[in-house]
N, C-alpha and C positions, 0 to 999 in steps of 0.2 A: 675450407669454405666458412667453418663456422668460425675461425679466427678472423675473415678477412671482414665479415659481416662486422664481427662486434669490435675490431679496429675501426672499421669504417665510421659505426654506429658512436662509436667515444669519440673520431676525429670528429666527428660534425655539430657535438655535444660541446667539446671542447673548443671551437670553432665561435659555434653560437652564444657561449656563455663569454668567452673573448669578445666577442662584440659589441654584448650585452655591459659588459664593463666597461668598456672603451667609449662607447655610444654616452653623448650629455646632448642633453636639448635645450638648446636656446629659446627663453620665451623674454619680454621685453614689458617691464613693468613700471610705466613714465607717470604715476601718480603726481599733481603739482600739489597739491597738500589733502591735509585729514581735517574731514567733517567730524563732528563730534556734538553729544548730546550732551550739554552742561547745566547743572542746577546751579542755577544766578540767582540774583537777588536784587530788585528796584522799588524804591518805597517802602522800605523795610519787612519787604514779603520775596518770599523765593517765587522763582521759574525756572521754566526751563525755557533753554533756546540751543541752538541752531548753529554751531562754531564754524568758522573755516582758519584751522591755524594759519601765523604767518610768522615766518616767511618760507613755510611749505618746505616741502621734500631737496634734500640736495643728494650728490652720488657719496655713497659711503667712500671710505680709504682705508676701512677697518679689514683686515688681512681676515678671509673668511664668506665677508659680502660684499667685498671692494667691487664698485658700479653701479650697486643697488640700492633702491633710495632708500633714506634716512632723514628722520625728521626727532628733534630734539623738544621733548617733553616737560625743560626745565630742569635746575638744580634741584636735588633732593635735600630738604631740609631736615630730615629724621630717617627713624629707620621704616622699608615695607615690612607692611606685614600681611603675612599670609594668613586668609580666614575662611574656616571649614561651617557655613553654614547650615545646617539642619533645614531638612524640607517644611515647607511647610510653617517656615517661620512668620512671623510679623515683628517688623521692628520699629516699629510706634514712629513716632512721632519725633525727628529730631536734626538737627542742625550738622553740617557736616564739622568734624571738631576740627580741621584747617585745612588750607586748601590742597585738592588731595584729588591726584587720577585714583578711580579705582576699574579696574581692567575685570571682567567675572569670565572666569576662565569658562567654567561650566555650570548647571542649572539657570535661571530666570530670574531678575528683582523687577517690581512693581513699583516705580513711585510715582506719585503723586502729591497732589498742592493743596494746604488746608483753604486756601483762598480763590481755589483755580479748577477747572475740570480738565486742565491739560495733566493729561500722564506722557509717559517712557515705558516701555516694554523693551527690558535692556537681555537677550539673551546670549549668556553665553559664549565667547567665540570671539571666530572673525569680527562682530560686529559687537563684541562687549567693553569695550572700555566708555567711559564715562569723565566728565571733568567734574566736580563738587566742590563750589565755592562758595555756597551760602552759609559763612560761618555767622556765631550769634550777633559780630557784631557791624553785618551785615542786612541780617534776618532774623526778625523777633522769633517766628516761628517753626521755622524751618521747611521739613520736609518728610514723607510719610514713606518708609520700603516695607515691603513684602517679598516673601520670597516663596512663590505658590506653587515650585515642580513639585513632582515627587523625589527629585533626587536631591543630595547634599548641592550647595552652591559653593562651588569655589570662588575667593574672590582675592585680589591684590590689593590694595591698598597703599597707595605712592602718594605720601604727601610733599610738596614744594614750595619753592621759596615765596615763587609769586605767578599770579595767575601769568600763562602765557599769550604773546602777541598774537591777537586774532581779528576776525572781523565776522560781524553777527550777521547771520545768514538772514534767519528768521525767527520769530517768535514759536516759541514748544520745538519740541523732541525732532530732531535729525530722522529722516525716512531711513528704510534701507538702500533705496537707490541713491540719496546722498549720502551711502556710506562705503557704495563699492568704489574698489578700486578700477574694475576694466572696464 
């Protein structure tokens, strides 16, 4: 009895962890493109505004995520780099040095306009990447980050050849609802 129990008990163990394997869930993810928070520059002062790239999401063919959209960020013009920021930083006052996704994997930056009361509250994540094009000789003055968690800020740093094809949403910072995808 007590073998037929614990046979029984691994068949259905065995059973369930088979199905468990075997089981993939379909979900369907039709984004037409990415909103995106970009610090621009008109008048020779930065902003920020309100992107919609274009021409938006197509189906990958890349072996891996073949179906799933993909949207192309531009030639890399240099190398990324990966940046371990200190909580608690403030990093003054300064011009992005070219034009440059940078993606914040984790922690919060703060910026802000020395000519403007529009900010970005960029945290983090799903919803951290960033476009920075107001280089100096775009923008006399640039632009002001902070970086107020308490934790380190991870960040990327992707510079490119040229700014990507988009069309201006609005003036200041992307919401979070123009930032989800479903």
């Amino acid at each position: 009895m007590f073998f037929h129990s614990l046979t029984t008990a691994l068949l259905g163990t065995t059973v369930a962890a088979a199905a468990a394997i075997t089981t993939t869930t379909t979900s369907t993810l039709n984004p037409s493109t990415l909103n995106v928070t970009v610090i621009a520059a008109h008048n020779n002062k930065s902003t920020l505004e309100c992107w919609a790239l274009e021409p938006g999401f197509e189906s990958s063919n890349t072996p891996g995520t073949t179906g799933n959209p993909v949207l192309s960020l531009g030639a890399p013009s240099a190398n990324i780099s990966y940046m371990a920021i200190p909580p608690r930083t403030d990093g003054g006052l300064h011009n992005a040095p070219t034009i440059q996704w940078v993606s914040f994997v984790s922690g919060k930056a703060h910026v802000t306009l020395p000519h403007s009361d529009d900010e970005a509250w960029v945290t983090g994540g799903e919803f951290g990447t960033i476009l920075a094009i107001d280089t100096e000789d775009v923008s006399a003055d640039g632009h002001f980050t902070e970086y107020p968690s308490d934790e380190v800020t991870v960040a990327l740093a992707m510079p490119v050849k040229e700014v990507p094809g988009h069309r201006v949403l609005h003036a200041g910072a992307c919401t979070r609802r123009e930032q989800k995808f479903l």
